[in-house]
N, C-alpha and C positions, 0 to 999 in steps of 0.2 A: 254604191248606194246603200246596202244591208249594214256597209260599216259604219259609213257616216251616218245612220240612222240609231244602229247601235251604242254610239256614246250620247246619243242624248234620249234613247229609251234609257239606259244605264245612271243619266241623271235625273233628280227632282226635281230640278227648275223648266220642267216641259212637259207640257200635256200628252204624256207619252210614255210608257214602258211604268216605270219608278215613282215617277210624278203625277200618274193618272191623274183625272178627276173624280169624285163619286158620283155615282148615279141615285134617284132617290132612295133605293133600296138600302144603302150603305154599302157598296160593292165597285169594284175598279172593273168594267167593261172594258175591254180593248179591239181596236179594230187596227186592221194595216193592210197592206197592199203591195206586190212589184209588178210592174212589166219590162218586158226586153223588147228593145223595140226592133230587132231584128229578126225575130222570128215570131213577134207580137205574144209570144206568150206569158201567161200573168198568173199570178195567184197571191188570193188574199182569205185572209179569216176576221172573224168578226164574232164581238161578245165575250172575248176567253178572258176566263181567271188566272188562270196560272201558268201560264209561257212566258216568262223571262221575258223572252224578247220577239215581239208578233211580227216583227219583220220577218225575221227567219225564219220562221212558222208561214209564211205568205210566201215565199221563195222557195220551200219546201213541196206544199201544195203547186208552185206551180212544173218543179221538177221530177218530182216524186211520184205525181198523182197526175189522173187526167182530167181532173177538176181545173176549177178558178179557182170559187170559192166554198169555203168549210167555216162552218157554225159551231157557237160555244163548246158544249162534252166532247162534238164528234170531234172539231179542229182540235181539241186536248187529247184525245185519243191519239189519234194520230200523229200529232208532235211529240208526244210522248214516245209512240212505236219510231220515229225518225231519229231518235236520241237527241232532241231538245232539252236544254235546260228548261224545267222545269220547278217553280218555285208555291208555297202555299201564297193563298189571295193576301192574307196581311205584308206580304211583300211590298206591296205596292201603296198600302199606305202611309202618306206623310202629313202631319200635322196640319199644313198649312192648306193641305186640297180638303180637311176632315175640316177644317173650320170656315172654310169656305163654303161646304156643304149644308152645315150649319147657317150661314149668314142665306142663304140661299132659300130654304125651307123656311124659314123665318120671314121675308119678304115674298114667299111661296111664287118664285122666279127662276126659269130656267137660265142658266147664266151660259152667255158666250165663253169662251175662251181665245178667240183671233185678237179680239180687240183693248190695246190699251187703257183707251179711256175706259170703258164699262170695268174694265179689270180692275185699275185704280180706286173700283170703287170698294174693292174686297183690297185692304192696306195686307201685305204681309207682314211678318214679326220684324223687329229691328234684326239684320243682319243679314236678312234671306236677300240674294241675291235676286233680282226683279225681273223675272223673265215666264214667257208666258207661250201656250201654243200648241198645238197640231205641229209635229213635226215631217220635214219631207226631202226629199233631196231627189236632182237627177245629174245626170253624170255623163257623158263624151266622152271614152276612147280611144288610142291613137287611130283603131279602125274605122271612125266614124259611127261608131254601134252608141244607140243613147240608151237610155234605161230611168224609170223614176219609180220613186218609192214613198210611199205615205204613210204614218202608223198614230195614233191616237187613242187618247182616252174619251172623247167624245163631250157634250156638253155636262155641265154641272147640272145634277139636279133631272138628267133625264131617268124617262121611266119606260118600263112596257118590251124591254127587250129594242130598245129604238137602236138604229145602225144610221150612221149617216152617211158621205159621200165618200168618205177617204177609202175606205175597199169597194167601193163602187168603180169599176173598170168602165173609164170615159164619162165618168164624173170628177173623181176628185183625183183620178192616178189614169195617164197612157201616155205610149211612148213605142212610136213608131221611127223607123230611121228614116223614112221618107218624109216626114215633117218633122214634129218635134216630142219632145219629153217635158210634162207636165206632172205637177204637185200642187192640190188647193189646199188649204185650208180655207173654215168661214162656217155660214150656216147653211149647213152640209143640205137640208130639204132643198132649199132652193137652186143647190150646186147639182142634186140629184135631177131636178126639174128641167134644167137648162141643159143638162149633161156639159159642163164647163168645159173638163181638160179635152173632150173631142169635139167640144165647137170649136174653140181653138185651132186644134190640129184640121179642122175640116177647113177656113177658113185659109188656112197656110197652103193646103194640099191644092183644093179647088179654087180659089183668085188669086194666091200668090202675095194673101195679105201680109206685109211687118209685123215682127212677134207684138212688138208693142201695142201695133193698133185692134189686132186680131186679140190680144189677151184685156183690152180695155174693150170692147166690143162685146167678149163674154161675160165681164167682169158687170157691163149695163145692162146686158138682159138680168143677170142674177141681183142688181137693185133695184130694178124695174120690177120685180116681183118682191121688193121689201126684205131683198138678203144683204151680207156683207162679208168682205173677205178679202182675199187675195189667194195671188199664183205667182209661183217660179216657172217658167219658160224655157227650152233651151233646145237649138236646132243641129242640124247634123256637121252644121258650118263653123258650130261654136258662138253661135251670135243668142243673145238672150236678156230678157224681162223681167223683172219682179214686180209684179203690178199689184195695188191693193186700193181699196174705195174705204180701211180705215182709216183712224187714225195715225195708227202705223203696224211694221210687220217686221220682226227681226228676220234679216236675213244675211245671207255670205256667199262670198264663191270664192273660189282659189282654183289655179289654172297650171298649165306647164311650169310658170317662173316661180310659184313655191307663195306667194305673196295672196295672202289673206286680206280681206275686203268685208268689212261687216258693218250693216245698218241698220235704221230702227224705222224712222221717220222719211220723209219725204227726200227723195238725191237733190 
């Protein structure tokens, strides 16, 4: 999970690590999150400037430390003392999230980041590859152990130290082996409100619901309060969901046979 989250903190083209979004202030916020779902333990940071890569800063925390979760200096402190790559905050700026920022203030609009269409409406430069998001991954085991991870740069244009759902443990990131391993992206207040990733899992655990119906089921309470988004799913059986109430959600899996799977829009 830390790795595959790893190379697309390490790219531009994702609301995450390198490609952050800004926040009003002009500043790249990052938040992220793991859990093990075999010994349920997690750790996540949220707000930092200069950790590389917040995943591993959130995996650290949760082995490190008998925390969850760690806040902006302190989580820097401490990824620092854990021997974290560490980088200054202009790292993480890239043209195309700084003029986005701009288009943003300008229309004085918080902008999502999940969704295509509304993203469409901020064009990138000719050549930037078109891709957008919160990024998250969970993962199976030959043991049967699942695990999911979240990391983000949060919305465009937020302000006030806001944290939304992706380090929120059984909101936007949980993963237990007795049900399953969850990742949302979306508009994280209302992911916070309905706790998504462990209605989910509560649903699978207590009636025995299909990841499908149980992950569209969470995904109605959180538009039923005027949010939107999606989740990747994934159970201790290997059986799993990508469910989203956007327009669409780039996602992928790849399994035992090596064979990559990647989509945007409706299957």
């Amino acid at each position: 999970v830390q790795r595959a989250i790893n190379v697309m903190e390490d790219s531009p083209l994702f609301n995450a690590g390198k490609g952050a979004v800004f926040t009003h202030d002009g500043k790249n916020e990052l938040d992220a999150a793991i859990m093990d779902g075999k010994t349920k333990m997690a750790g996540a940071v949220a707000g930092v400037t200069t950790i590389k890569n917040p995943i591993n800063a959130a995996y650290a925390v949760m082995t490190k430390s008998p925390h969850v979760l760690m806040i902006s200096n302190g989580a820097e402190l401490f990824a620092k003392e854990q021997g974290l790559v560490m980088v200054e905050p202009s790292y993480f700026k890239t043209d195309f999230r700084w003029q986005q920022l701009q288009n943003a203030l300008k229309d004085e609009k918080i902008t999502l980041d999940h969704n295509g269409k509304s993203a469409s409406l901020l064009l990138p430069p000719k050549n930037y590859d078109y891709k957008y998001g919160t990024v998250g991954a969970v993962a199976l085991d030959k043991d049967g152990n699942l695990a999911a991870g979240t990391s983000t740069g949060g919305m465009t244009n937020k302000r006030y130290g806001r944290v939304g759902d992706s380090p929120i443990i059984g909101a936007g990131t949980y993963a237990d082996n007795n049900t399953v391993a969850v990742s949302a992206t979306g508009t994280g207040e209302m992911f916070i409100r309905t706790s998504t990733a462990y209605n989910i899992a509560a649903q699978v655990k207590y009636k025995n619901t299909p990841l499908k119906e149980a992950a569209q089921n969470a995904l109605d309470e959180v538009k039923n309060i005027n949010g939107s988004g999606g989740v990747i799913v994934l159970d201790k059986n290997g059986n799993y969901t990508m469910s989203f109430n956007t327009e669409g959600m780039y996602r992928g899996t790849i399994g035992n046979d090596g064979k990559a799977i990647v989509s945007i829009y409706e299957q």
